[in-house]
matplotlib code that plots the C-alpha trace (Angstrom):
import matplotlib.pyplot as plt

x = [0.0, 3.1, 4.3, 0.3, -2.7, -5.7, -8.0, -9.9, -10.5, -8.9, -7.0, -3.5, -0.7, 1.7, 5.0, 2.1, 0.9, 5.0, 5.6, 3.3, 3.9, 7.6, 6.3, 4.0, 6.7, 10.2, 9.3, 6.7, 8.4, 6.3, 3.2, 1.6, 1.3, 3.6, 7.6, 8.9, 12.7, 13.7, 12.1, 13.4, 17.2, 16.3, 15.5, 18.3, 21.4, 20.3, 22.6, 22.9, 24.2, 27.3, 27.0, 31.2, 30.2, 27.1, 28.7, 31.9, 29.5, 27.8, 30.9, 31.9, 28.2, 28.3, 31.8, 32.7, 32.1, 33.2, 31.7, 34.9, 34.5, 37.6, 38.2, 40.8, 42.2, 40.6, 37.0, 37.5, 38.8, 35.8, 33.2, 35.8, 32.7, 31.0, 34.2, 34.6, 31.4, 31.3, 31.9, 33.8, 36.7, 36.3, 34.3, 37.9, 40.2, 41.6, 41.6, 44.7, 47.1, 49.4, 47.9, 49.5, 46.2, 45.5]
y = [0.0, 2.3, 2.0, 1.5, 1.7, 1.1, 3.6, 4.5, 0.3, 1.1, -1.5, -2.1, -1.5, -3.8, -3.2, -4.4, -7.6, -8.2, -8.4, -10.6, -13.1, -12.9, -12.7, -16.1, -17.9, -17.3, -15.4, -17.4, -21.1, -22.6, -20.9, -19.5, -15.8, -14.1, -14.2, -15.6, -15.2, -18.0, -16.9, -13.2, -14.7, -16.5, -13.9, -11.0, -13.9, -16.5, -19.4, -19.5, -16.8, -15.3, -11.5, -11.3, -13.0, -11.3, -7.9, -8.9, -10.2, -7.0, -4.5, -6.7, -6.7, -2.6, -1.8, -3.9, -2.2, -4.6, -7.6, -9.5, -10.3, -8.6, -5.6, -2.7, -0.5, 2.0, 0.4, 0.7, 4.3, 5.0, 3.4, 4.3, 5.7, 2.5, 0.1, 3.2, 2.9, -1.1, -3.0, -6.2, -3.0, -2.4, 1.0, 1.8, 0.7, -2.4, 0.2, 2.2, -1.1, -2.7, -5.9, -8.0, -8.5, -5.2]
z = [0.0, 0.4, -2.9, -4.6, -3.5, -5.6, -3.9, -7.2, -7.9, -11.4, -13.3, -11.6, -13.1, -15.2, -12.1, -9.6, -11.5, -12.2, -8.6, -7.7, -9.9, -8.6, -4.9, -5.4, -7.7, -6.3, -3.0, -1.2, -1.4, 1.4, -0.6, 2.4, 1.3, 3.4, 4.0, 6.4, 7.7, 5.7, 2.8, 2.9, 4.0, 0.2, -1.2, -0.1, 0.0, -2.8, -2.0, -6.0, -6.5, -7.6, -7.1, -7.9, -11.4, -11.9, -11.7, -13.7, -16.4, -15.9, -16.3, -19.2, -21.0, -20.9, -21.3, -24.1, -27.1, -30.3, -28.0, -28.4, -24.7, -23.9, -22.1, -23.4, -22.0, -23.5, -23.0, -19.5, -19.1, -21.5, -18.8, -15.8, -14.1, -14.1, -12.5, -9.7, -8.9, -8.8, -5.5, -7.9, -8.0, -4.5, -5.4, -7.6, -5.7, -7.6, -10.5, -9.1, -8.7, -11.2, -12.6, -15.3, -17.4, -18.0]

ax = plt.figure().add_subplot(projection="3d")
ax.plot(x, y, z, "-o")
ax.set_aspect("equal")
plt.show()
């Protein structure tokens, strides 16, 4: 009710019917209707789930323009705004010391 509320009884809107197919499918696993602290530990830490692939694979998928699947040098000073701001740098961090593949 925070985020929609549906005081007018019009049709809701397509974000609201999203979400709760993706709260009854993946959310609710023991299909009771509400989370419980399994369910949202599930939900917040996936145990599969590799957020440090996830956001390489990211950083890769945006930064590499001729989609050869490998970074240059200049593809990464051209996006150096996205790896500063990406916790699989350490917010920038890893960007400042030598490394032999780049």
């Amino acid at each position: 009710a925070d985020m929609f509320a549906n005081e007018e009884g019009g049709p809701e809107p397509d974000w609201v019917i999203t979400e709760r197919e993706q709260f009854s499918d993946f959310r609710d696993l023991n299909k009771d209707g509400k989370m419980d602290k399994d369910e949202i530990q599930h939900w917040i830490l996936p145990q599969d789930y590799d957020h440090a692939l996830a956001e390489a694979r990211h950083l890769v998928h945006e930064s590499d323009v001729d989609k050869d699947e490998k970074l240059t040098k200049e593809e990464v000073l051209d996006n150096w705004n996205m790896f500063v701001g990406s916790q699989a740098t350490n917010y920038g961090e890893d960007l400042t010391r030598n490394h032999d593949e780049l």
